[in-house]
NUZA-368819 format. One record per residue (C-alpha): x, z, y; chain; residue in three letters. Coordinates in nm, 3 decimals. Layout:
N
+---------+---------+---------+----+-----+
:       x :       z :       y : ch :  aa :
+---------+---------+---------+----+-----+
:       X :       Z :       Y :  A : ALA :
...
+---------+---------+---------+----+-----+
***
This chain:
217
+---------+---------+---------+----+-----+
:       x :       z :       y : ch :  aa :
+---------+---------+---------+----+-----+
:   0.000 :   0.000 :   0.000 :  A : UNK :
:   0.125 :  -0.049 :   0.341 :  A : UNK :
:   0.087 :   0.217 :   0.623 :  A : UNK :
:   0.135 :   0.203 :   0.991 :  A : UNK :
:   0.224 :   0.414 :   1.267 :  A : UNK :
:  -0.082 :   0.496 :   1.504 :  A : UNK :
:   0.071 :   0.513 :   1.784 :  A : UNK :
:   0.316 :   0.189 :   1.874 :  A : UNK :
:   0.751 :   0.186 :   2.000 :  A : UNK :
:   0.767 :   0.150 :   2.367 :  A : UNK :
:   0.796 :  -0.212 :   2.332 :  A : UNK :
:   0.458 :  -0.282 :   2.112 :  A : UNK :
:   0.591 :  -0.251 :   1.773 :  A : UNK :
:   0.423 :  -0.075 :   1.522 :  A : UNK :
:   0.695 :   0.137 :   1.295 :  A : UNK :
:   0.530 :   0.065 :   0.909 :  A : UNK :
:   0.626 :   0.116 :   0.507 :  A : UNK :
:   0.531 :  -0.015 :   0.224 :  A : UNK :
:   0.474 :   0.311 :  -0.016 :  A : UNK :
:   0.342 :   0.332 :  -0.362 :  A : UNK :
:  -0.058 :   0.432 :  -0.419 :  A : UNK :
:   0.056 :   0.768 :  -0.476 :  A : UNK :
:   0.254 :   0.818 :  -0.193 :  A : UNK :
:   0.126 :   1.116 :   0.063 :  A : UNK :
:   0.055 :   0.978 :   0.398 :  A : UNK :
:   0.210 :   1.134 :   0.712 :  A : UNK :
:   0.036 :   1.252 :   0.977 :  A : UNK :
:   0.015 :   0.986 :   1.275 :  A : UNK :
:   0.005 :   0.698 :   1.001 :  A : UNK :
:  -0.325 :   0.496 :   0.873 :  A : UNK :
:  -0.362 :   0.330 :   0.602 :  A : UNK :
:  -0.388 :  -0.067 :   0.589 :  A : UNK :
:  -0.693 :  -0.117 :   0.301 :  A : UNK :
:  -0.554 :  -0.368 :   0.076 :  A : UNK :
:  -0.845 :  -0.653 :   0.201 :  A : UNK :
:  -0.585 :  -0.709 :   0.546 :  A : UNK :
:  -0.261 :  -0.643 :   0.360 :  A : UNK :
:  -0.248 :  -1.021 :   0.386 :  A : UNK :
:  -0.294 :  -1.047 :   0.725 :  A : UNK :
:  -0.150 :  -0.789 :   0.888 :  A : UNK :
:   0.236 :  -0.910 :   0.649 :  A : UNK :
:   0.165 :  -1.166 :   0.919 :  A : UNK :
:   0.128 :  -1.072 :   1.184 :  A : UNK :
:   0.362 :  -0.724 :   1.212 :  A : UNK :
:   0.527 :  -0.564 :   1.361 :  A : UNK :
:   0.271 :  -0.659 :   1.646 :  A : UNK :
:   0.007 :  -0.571 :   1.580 :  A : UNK :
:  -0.380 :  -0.523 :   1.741 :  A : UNK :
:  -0.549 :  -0.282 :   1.533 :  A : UNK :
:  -0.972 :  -0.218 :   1.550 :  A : UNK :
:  -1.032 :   0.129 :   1.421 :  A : UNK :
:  -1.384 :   0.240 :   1.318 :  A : UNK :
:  -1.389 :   0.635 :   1.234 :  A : UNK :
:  -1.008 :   0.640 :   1.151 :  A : UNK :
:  -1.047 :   0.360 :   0.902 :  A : UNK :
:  -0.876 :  -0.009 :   0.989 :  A : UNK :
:  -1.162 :  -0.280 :   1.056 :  A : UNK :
:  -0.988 :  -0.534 :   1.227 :  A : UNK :
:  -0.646 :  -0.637 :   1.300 :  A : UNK :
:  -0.520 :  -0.874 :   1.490 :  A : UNK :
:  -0.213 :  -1.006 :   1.665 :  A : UNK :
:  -0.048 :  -0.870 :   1.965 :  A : UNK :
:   0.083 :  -1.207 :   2.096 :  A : UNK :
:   0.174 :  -1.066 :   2.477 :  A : UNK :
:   0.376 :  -0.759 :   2.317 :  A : UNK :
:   0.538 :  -1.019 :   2.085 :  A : UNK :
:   0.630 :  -1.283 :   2.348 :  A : UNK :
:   0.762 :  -0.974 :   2.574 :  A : UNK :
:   0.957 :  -0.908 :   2.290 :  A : UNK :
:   1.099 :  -1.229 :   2.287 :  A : UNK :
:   1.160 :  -1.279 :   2.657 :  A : UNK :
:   1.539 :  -1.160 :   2.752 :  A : UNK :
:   1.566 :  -0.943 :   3.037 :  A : UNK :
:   1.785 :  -1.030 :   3.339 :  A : UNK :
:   2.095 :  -0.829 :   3.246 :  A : UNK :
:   2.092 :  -1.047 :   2.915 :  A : UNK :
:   2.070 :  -1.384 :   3.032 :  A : UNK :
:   2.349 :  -1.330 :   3.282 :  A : UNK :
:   2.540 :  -1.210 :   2.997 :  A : UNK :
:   2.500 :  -1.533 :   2.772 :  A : UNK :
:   2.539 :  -1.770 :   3.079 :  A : UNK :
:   2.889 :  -1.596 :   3.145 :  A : UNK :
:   2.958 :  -1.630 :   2.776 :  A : UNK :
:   2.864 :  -2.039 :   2.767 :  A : UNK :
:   3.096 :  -2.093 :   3.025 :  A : UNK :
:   3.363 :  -1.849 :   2.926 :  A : UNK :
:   3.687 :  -2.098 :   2.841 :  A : UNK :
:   3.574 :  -2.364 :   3.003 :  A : UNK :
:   3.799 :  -2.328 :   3.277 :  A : UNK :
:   4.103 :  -2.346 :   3.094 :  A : UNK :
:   3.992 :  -2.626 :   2.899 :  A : UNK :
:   3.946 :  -2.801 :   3.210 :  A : UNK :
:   4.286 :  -2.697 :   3.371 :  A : UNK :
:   4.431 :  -2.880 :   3.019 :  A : UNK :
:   4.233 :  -3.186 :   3.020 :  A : UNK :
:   4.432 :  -3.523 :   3.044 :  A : UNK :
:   4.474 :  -3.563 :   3.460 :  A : UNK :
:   4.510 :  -3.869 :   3.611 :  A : UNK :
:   4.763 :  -3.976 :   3.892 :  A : UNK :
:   4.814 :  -4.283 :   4.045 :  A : UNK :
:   4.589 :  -4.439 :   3.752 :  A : UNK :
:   4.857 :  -4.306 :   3.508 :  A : UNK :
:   4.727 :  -4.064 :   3.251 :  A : UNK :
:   4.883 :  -3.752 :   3.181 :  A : UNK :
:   4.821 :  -3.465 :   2.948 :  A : UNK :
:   4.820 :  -3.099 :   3.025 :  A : UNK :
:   4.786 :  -2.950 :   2.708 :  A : UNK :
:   4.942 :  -2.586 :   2.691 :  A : UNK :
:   5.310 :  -2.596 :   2.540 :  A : UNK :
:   5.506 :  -2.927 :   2.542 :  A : UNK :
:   5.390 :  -3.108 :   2.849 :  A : UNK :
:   5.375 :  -2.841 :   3.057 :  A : UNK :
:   5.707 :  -2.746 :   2.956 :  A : UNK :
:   5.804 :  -3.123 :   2.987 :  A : UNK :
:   5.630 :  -3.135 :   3.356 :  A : UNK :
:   5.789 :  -2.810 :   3.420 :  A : UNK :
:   6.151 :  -2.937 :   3.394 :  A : UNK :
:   6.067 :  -3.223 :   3.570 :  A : UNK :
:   6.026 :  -3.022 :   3.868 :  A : UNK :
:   6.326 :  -2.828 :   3.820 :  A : UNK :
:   6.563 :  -3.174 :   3.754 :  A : UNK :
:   6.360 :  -3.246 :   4.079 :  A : UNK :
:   6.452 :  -2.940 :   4.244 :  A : UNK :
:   6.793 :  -2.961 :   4.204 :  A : UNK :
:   6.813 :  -3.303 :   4.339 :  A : UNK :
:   6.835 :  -3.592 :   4.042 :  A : UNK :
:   6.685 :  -3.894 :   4.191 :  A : UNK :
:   6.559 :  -4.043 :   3.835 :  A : UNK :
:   6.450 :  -3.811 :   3.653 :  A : UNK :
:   6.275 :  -3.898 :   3.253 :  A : UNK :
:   5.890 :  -3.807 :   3.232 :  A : UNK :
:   5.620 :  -3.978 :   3.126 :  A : UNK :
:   5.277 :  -3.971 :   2.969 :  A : UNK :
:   5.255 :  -3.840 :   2.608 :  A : UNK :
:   5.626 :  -3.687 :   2.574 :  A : UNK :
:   5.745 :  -4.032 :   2.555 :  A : UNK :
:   6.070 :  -4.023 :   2.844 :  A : UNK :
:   6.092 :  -4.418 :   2.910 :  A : UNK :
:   6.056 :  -4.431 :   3.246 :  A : UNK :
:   6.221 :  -4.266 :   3.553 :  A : UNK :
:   6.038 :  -4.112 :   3.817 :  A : UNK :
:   6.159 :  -4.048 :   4.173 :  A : UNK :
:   6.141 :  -3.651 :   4.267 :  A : UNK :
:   5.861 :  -3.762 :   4.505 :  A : UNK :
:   5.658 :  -3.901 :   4.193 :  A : UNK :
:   5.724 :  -3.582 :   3.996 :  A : UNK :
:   5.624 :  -3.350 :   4.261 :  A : UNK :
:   5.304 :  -3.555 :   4.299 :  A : UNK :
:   5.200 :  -3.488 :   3.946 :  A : UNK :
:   5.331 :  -3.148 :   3.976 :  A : UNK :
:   5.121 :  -3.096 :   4.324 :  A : UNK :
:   4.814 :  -3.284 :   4.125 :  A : UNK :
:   4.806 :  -3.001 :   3.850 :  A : UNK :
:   4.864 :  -2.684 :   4.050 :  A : UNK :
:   4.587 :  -2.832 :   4.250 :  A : UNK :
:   4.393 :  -2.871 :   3.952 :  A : UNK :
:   4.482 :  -2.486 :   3.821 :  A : UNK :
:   4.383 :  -2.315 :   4.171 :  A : UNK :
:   4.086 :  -2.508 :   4.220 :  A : UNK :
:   3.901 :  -2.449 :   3.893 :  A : UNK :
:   4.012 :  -2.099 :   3.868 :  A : UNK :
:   3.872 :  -2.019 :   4.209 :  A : UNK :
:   3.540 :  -2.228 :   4.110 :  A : UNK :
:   3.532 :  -2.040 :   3.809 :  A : UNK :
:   3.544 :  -1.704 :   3.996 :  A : UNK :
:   3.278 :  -1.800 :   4.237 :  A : UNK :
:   3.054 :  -1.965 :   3.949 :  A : UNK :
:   3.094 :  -1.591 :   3.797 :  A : UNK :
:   3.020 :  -1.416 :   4.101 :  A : UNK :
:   2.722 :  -1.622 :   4.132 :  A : UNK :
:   2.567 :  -1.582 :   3.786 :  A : UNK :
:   2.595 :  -1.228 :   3.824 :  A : UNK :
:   2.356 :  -1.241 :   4.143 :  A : UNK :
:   2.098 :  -1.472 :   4.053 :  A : UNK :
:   1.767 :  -1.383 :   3.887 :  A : UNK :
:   1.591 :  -1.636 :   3.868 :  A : UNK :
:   1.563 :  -1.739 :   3.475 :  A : UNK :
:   1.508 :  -2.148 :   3.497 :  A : UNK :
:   1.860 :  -2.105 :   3.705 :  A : UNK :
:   2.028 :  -1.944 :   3.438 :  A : UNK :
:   1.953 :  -2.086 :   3.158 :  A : UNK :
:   2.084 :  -2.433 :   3.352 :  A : UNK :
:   2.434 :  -2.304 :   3.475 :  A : UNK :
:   2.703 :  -2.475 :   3.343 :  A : UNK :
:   3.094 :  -2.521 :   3.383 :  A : UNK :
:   3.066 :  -2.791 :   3.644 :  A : UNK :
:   2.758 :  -2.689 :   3.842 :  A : UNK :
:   2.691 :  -2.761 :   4.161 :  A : UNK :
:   2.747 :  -2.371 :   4.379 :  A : UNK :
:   2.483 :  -2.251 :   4.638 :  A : UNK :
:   2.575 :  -2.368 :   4.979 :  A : UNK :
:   2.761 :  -2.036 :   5.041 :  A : UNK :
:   3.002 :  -1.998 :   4.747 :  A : UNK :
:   3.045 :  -2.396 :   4.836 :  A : UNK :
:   3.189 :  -2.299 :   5.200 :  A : UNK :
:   3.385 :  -1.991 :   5.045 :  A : UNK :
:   3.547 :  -2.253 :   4.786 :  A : UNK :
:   3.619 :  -2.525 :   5.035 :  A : UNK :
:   3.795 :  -2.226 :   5.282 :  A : UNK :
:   3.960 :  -2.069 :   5.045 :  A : UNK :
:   4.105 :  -2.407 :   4.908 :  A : UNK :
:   4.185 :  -2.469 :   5.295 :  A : UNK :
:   4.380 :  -2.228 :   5.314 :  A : UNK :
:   4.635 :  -2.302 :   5.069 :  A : UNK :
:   4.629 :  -2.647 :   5.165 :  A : UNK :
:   4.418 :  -2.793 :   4.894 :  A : UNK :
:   4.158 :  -3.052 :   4.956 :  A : UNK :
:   3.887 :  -2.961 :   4.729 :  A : UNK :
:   3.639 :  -3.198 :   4.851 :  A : UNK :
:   3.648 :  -3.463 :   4.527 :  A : UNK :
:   3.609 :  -3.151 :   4.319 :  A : UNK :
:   3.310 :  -3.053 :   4.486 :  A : UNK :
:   3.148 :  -3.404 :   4.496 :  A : UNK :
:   3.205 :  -3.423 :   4.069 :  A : UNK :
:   2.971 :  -3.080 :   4.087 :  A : UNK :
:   2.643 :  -3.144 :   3.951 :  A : UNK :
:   2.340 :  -3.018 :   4.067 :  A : UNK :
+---------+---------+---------+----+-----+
***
């Protein structure tokens, strides 16, 4: 036989067991009569319940306390918005970049090491220095090519780890659900984490105007 709590959790739920026929009820449970067992395996654990004389009549479903159930507060969908986007910035600071229409990858380890002493054979004043796409060294660049490519990524780092603050920042403010749920890595920002992106960028003399114009809304 099945048995339910009278009285419902906070949240509409109706604690229940499934005892043998012997089994002595506890005081603030009913018994289900076997006719709704059926229906009410259904339907729990919300459950409407029509009680005539302390003996189940009618039982129904409670669709609102199930639905509330369902819905995810607030604090929750900020919570799995920040997790979507979580490594997306790095995976866009690693992405192939693209300089004067020459393709070049990022990926952690060997071409950043290989871009990194680049900069440093530029630094020190070698005028043809090996570096190319893909780890293959066939062609000399000038210091002023390498320190484009070099400019080109920092760029890339300081922008998308400042947009990726600010896209935080913003996700942790905004309560309204539809929003949420459509934040991605690469949305457009409100108009006022848009100005604190393009100052900030300013001020370290980066343009960060293309960036913002890839954003979508």
């Amino acid at each position: 036989m099945i048995i339910l709590k009278q009285i419902p959790e906070s949240n509409g739920a109706y604690a229940n067991q499934t005892c043998d026929e012997n089994f002595s009820i506890p005081v603030g449970y009913i018994h289900i009569p076997d006719e709704f067992e059926a229906q009410i395996q259904a339907v729990l654990p919300w459950v409407l319940l029509t009680i005539d004389n302390g003996v189940v009549t009618g039982i129904a479903e409670n669709t609102a306390a199930k639905e509330a159930w369902k819905t995810p507060t607030l604090a929750e969908l900020q919570t799995a918005t920040l997790a979507r986007i979580e490594g997306m910035c790095e995976s866009a600071i690693v992405a192939d970049m693209t300089v004067t229409g020459i393709v070049y990858p990022m990926t952690r380890g060997t071409a950043q090491d290989d871009l990194a002493r680049a900069v440093a054979r530029a630094n020190a004043g070698d005028t043809a220095i090996p570096y190319g796409p893909h780890g293959q060294f066939a062609t000399l660049y000038t210091p002023e090519q390498v320190q484009a490519i070099d400019k080109a990524f920092y760029s890339r780092c300081i922008i998308n780890r400042t947009y990726y603050g600010l896209l935080q920042a913003w996700i942790g403010t905004e309560s309204r659900t539809a929003k949420l749920t459509a934040i991605d890595y690469g949305s457009a920002l409100p108009s006022a984490y848009t100005t604190l992106l393009n100052s900030q960028m300013s001020a370290v003399g980066i343009d960060a105007s293309e960036f913002v114009a890839a954003l979508t809304t």
